[in-house]
N, C-alpha and C positions, 0 to 999 in steps of 0.2 A: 658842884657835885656831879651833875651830868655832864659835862666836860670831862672831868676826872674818868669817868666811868667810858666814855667814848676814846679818848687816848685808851685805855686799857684793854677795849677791843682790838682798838686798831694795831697796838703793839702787838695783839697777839693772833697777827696772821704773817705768818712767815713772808718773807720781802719775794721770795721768788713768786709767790702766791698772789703777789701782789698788784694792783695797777700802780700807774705812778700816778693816778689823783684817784684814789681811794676813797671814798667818802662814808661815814659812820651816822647813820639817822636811830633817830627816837622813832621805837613805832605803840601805841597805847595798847594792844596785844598781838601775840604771836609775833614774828620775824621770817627773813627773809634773806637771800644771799643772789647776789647777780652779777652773772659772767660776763665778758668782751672777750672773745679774742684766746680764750682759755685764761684769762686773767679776771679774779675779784674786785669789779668794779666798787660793787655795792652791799656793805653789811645794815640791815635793821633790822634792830633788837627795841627791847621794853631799858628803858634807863635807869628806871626806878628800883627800889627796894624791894625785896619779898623772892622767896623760891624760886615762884614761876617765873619771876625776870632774871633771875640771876643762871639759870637754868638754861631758858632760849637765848641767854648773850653765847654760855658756853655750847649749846647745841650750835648758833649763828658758824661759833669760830671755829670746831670741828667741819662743818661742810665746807667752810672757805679753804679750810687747808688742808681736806682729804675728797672730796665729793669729785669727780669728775663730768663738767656738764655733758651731756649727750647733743649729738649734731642733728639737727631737724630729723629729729625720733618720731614714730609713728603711735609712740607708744602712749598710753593716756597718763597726763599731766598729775593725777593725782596718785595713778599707778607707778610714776618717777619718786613724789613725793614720800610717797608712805615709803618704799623698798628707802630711800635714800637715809632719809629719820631711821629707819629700823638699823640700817646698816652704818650712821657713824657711832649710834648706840651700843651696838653688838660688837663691834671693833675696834671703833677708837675710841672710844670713854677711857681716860688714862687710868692706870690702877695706882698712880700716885697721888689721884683724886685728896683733899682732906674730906674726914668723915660729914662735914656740913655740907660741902657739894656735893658727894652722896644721898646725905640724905635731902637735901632740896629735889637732886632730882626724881627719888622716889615717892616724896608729897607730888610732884607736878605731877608724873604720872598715875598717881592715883585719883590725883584732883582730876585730871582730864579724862578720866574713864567714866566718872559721874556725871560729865556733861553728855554722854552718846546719849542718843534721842532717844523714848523707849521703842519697841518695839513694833509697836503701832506708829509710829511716825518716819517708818524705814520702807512706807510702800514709795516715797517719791526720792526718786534715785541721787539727789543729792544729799539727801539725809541719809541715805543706806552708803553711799560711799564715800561719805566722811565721816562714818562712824567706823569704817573699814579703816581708815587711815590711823584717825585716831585708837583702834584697837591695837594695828600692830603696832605703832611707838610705842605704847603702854607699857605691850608685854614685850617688847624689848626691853626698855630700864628696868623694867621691877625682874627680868629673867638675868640682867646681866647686873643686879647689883640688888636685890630684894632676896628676901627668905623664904622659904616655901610657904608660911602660914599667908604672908605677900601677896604672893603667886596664885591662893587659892580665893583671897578676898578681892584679885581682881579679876579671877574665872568666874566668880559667885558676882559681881557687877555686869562684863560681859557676853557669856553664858546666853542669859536669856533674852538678849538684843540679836545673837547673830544666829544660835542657834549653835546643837553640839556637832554639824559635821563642816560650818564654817570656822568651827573656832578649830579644830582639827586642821585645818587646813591653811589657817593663821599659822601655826604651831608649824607645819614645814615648812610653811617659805621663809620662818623665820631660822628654823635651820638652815637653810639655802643663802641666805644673805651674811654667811659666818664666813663663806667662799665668795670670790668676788666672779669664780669661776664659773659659780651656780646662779650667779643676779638677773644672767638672763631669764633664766628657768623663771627666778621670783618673780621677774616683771610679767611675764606670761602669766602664771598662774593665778596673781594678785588680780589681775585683768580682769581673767575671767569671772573672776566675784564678782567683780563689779554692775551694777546696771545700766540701761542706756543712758546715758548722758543728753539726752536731749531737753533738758531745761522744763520739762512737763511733767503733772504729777501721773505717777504710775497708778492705772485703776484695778489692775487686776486682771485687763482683758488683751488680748491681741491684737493686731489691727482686722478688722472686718469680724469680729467675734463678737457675737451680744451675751458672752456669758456672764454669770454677776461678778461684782469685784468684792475682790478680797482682799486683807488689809498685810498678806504673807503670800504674795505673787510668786508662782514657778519658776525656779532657773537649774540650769543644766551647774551638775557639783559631783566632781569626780571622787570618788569615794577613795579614802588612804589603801584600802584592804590590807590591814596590817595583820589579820588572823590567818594562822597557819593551819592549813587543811591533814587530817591523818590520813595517809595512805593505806592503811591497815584496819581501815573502819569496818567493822563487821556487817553487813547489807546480807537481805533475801533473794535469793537467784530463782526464778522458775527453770526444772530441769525435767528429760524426758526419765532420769529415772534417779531415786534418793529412798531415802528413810520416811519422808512423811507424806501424807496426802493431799492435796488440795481437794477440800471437801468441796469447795464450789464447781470442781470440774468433773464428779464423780456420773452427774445424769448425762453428761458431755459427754463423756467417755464412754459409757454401757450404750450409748444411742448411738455413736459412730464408729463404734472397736477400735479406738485411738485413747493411747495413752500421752497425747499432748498436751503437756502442761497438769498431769494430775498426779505428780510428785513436785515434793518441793525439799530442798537440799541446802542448807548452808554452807557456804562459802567466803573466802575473803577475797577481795575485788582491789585491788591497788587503783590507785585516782580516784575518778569522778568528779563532778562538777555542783557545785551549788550556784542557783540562781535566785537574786533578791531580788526585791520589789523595793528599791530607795524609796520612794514617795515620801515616806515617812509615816503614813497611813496605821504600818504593821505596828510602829511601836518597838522593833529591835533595839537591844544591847548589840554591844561590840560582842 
C-alpha cells in the first residue's frame, strides 16, 4: 500500500519538474520538498491514511510543481515557509479538487490551528513563529475553500494567540500572496512578525534592561489604518472676533485691553491629523 501510494506521488510531479532520480520517502508527520539545480530531488510526505496525510502528500506535490526555490535568500527560513504553504494554497489548490480532498484539507487546517501554543507559551520566539506559520496556512485553506461560519471558528481559535492587530496583518499578506508580484512585499512583512530567532527563551527584557518579564513582549506592528478620516469634521477654532465668548479669557482681556482669544467661532477646518497611542494600553476599536 505505501508503495502504491509513493508511485502516486511520484507520477504526480510533472517530468520537467523533475530530477532524473527522484526519490519519494515516508515522513511520520508533516513533509517536505527538496531542490538541486532548480529540479525536485526530494518529496516527503506521511504514506498513511487519514486527512492530514492525504492532504500534506497533495500540499508536498503542489510545491514540487509550482514553488520556486529562492537562491541563497537572506530571507528567514520560516518567513519562505509560511508565504510558500499560504501561496500554493491560495493559487494552486485545483478547483477540480473532489469534495473529500476538500474537505481533508479543511479538517487539517482546522486540526492544526488547535495545536498553536496558547498564548502564554508564544514569549519564546520559536513557539511565537511557528504559530505564525501555522496561522497563515490555516487561514489560507479554510479562506480558499471553507465557509464563513469556517473562517470565523478559526478566527475564534487564533484570535487570542496572536492578537487583533496581528491577525489583521495575517489577513493582508495573505492578500498579497494571491500575486506573485506582491510575495516580496509578503516575505517582508511576514518577517517582521516574527521574533529573534536566536534559539533562547524570550524574557520580556532587552539586552542590558532589568525590567520585569512579561509573558506578551513588545514589537514594532505597523498598524493597517484602514479608517477613513472626514474632511468636513466640524472642530472649535479660537478667533479674535465671533458670536461667542470665551469666558476663561474675559479677566485676560479687561486686565490687558486685548481681545485675544475672547471670541470663539465655529468653523469647518478641512484635514487634520489624529494621533494614537498603539500600545494597546487604550483599549481602541477600529
Amino acid at each position: 500500500m505505501t508503495n502504491d501510494i509513493r508511485k502516486i506521488v511520484h507520477h504526480g510531479i510533472r517530468a520537467e519538474r523533475a530530477a532524473d532520480k527522484l526519490t519519494v520517502s515516508s515522513s511520520a508527520r508533516g513533509g517536505f520538498t527538496s531542490w538541486h539545480k532548480r529540479k525536485v530531488i526530494e518529496v516527503s510526505a506521511p504514506m498513511g491514511a487519514g486527512a492530514s496525510a492525504r492532504t500534506i502528500r497533495i500540499h508536498e506535490i503542489l510545491h514540487a510543481n509550482n514553488t520556486a526555490p529562492l537562491r541563497k535568500s537572506k530571507i528567514h527560513p520560516i518567513a519562505i515557509n509560511a508565504i510558500e504553504d499560504a501561496y500554493v494554497h491560495s493559487v494552486y489548490w485545483p478547483n477540480s479538487m473532489p469534495r473529500k480532498a476538500n474537505r481533508d484539507c479543511l479538517a487539517t487546517a482546522l486540526a492544526d490551528a488547535r495545536t498553536i501554543a496558547p498564548a502564554v507559551a508564544t514569549g519564546r520566539a520559536e513557539a511565537w513563529n511557528t504559530s505564525l506559520l501555522v496561522a497563515l496556512r490555516s487561514m489560507s485553506m479554510v479562506r480558499r475553500l471553507g465557509s464563513h461560519k469556517q473562517i470565523d471558528r478559526l478566527k475564534a481559535r487564533i484570535l487570542p494567540v496572536v492578537g487583533p492587530i496581528v491577525w489583521e496583518r495575517l489577513s493582508e499578506i495573505l492578500q498579497r500572496v494571491l500575486s506573485r508580484r506582491n510575495k516580496r512585499k509578503a516575505y517582508a512583512e511576514f518577517t517582521a512578525l516574527l521574533f529573534a530567532d536566536d534559539g533562547s527563551e524570550f524574557d520580556g527584557r532587552g539586552k542590558g534592561s532589568t525590567g520585569a518579564a512579561t509573558a506578551e513582549p513588545m514589537r514594532i506592528v505597523k498598524l493597517p489604518l484602514t479608517e477613513n478620516c472626514n474632511a468636513a469634521v466640524r472642530r472649535l477654532s479660537l478667533a479674535r472676533s465671533g458670536a461667542r465668548l470665551n469666558r476663561a479669557r474675559i479677566v485676560r482681556a479687561v486686565a490687558n485691553s486685548s481681545t485675544v482669544g475672547l471670541f470663539i467661532r465655529q468653523r469647518y477646518l478641512a484635514g487634520g491629523t489624529y494621533l494614537f497611542d498603539a500600545s494597546g494600553s487604550m483599549g481602541l476599536t477600529a
